[in-house]
N, C-alpha and C positions, 0 to 999 in steps of 0.2 A: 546456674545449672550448665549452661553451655559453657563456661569457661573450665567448669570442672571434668566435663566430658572431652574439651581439648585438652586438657593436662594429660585425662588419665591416658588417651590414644598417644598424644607426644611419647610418654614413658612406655607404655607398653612397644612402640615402634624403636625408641632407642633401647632397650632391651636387649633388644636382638640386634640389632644393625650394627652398635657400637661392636659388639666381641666378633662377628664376620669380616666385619674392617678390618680391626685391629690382628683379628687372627688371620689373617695372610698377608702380616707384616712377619710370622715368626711367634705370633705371642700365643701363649694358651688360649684357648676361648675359655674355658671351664674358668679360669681363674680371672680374667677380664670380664665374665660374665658375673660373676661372685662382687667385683670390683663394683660396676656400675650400679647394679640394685644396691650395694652399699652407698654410694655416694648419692642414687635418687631417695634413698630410703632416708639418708642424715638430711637432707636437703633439703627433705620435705619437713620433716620434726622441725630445722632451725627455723625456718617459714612460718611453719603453723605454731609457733610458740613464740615467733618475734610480735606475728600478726594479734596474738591476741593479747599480747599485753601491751 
C-alpha cells in the first residue's frame, strides 16, 4: 500500500515539474506535458504486464 502511494505522489509530482523545467528551456509545456503522462502511462503498462507474467 505504501509503495503504491509513493509511486502515485512520485508521478503525480513529476507531472508537473518535468514540463516547468523543461519549459524554460524554450520547449512547449503543453506538448512536454502530453509527453511525460505518455511515457508514465507506457511505463506503467510495460511494468504491470512484465510483473504479472
Amino acid at each position: 500500500m505504501v509503495a503504491g502511494i509513493t509511486t502515485f505522489l512520485t508521478m503525480a509530482y513529476i507531472i508537473v515539474v518535468n514540463p516547468s523545467i523543461l519549459s524554460s528551456t524554450g520547449m512547449d509545456f503543453g506538448a512536454v506535458f502530453v509527453a511525460t503522462c505518455l511515457a508514465a502511462v507506457i511505463g506503467t503498462l510495460i511494468m504491470g504486464l512484465w510483473a504479472k507474467g
